[in-house]
C-alpha positions, -999 to +999 in steps of 0.1 A: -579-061-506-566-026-499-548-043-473-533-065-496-522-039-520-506-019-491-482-049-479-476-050-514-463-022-521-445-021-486-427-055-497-419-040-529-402-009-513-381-033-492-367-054-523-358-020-540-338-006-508-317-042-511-310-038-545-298-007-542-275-022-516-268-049-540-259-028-570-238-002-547-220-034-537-210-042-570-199-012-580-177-009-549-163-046-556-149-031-593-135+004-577-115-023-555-103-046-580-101-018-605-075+002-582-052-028-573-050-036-610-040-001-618-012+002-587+001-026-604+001-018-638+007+020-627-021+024-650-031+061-648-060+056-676-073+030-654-070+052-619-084+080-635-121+057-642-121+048-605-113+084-592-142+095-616-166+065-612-167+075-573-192+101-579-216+070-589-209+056-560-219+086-536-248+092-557-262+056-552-253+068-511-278+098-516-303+076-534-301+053-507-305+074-478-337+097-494-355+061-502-347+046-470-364+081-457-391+081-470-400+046-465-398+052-426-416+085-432-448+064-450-446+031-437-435+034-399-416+000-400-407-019-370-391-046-354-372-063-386-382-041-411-369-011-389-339-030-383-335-038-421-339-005-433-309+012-406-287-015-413-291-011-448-286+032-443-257+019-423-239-002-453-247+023-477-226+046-455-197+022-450-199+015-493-193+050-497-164+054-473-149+024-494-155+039-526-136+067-510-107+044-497-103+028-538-107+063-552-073+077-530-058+045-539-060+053-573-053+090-567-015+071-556-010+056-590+003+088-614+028+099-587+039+061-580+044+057-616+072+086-617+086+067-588+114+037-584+093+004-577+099-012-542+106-049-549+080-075-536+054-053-522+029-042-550+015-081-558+010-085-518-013-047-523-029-063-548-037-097-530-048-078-502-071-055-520-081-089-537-092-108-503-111-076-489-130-071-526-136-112-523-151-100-479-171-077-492-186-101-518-197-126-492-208-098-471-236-094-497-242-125-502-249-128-465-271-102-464-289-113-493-294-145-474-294-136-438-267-159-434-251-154-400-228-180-401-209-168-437-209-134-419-194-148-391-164-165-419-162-123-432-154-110-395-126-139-391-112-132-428-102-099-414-074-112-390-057-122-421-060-086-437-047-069-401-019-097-405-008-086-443-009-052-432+016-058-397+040-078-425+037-050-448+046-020-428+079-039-417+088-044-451+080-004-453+105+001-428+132-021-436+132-005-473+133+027-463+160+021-435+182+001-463+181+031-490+167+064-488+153+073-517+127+043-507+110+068-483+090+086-506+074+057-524+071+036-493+053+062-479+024+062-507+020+026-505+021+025-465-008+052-470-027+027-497-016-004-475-037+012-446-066+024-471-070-017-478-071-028-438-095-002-433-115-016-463-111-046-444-125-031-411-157-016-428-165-049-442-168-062-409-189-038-392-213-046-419-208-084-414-213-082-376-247-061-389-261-090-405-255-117-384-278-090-358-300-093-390-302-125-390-300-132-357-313-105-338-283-105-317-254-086-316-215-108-319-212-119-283-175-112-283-160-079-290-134-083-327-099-084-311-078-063-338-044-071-349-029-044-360-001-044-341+017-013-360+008+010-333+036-006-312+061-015-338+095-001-338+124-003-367+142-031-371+177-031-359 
């Protein structure tokens, strides 16, 4: 019986480390979509909540990290439940650092308001921003599942964000080649363009993390990236 009540309780200290993952995930998801609708919008009301809700975010981090502590301190997991529990300290960490990427998003908005709009690129910000928010819901759902092969589907979905991003930084530099006083604001929404594919790229470790969840096996091939910015030069 004492047996029993021990596995119990250990069970019960794993289902409250994932929904701690579970609600960190959703609050992450609304910084996202909160911060794309106020870069559209330039709604400063709205940028401000996301700079602010941030410190909810890294307080869930915290939370995360002491529980997952102590639950290696007083249970001694291993195998799965080992693997679980650093995986899940792992995303927690990766969360945060996305929180971070939607909170200087929104940190963009008041001076990009007092700025002259650049035609055509603030809906395909927010589509992207939209698609990674949309990655990092399936990535839950994976984990919540163990579902290697929808994790699998989150890792490919990033080609397309590296793809947006290539498109959107020649844009960046065919604006500011065509009219000076673009520089300034293409510059802010290069920096929040490269916020979003790193967004993107965070996602992905996490995905690649639960297919070894699932799986117990690392991706066999290593994620080919497609930035391709690195090499780009201006148009002629």
């Amino acid at each position: 019986m004492q047996d029993q009540h021990i596995a119990s309780a250990y069970d019960r200290d794993l289902e409250a480390l994932q929904a701690l993952i579970i609600k960190m995930g959703g609050m992450v998801e609304a910084a996202i979509r909160d911060a794309a609708e106020a870069l559209t919008n330039r709604d400063t009301e709205l940028a401000d909540k996301v700079r602010k809700g941030d410190k909810a975010i890294d307080a869930l981090d915290d939370k995360v990290n002491e529980e997952a502590a102590r639950v290696i301190a007083l249970r001694a997991p291993v195998s799965k439940d080992l693997r679980m529990i650093l995986a899940i300290i792992r995303f927690a960490a990766a969360m945060e650092r996305i929180g971070d990427y939607a909170k200087n998003l929104a940190k963009r908005v008041g001076t990009l308001s007092e700025l002259r709009p650049v035609d055509g690129t603030d809906a395909t910000l927010r589509r992207m921003a939209r698609d990674v928010e949309i990655m990092l819901r399936d990535l839950i759902d994976a984990f919540i599942r163990r579902d290697a092969a929808l994790a699998a589907d989150v890792i490919a979905r990033d080609a397309d964000i590296d793809q947006t991003y290539n498109s959107l930084f020649r844009e960046f530099l065919t604006h500011m080649m065509e009219d000076p006083r673009n520089i300034t604001p293409c510059m802010h929404l290069h920096f929040i363009a490269k916020n979003t594919e790193r967004m993107g790229d965070l996602v992905t470790n996490m995905a690649e993390q639960v297919i070894y969840l699932a799986t117990g096996q690392r991706p066999e091939e290593d994620r080919v990236k497609k930035d391709q910015t690195p090499y780009m030069t201006a148009p002629e």
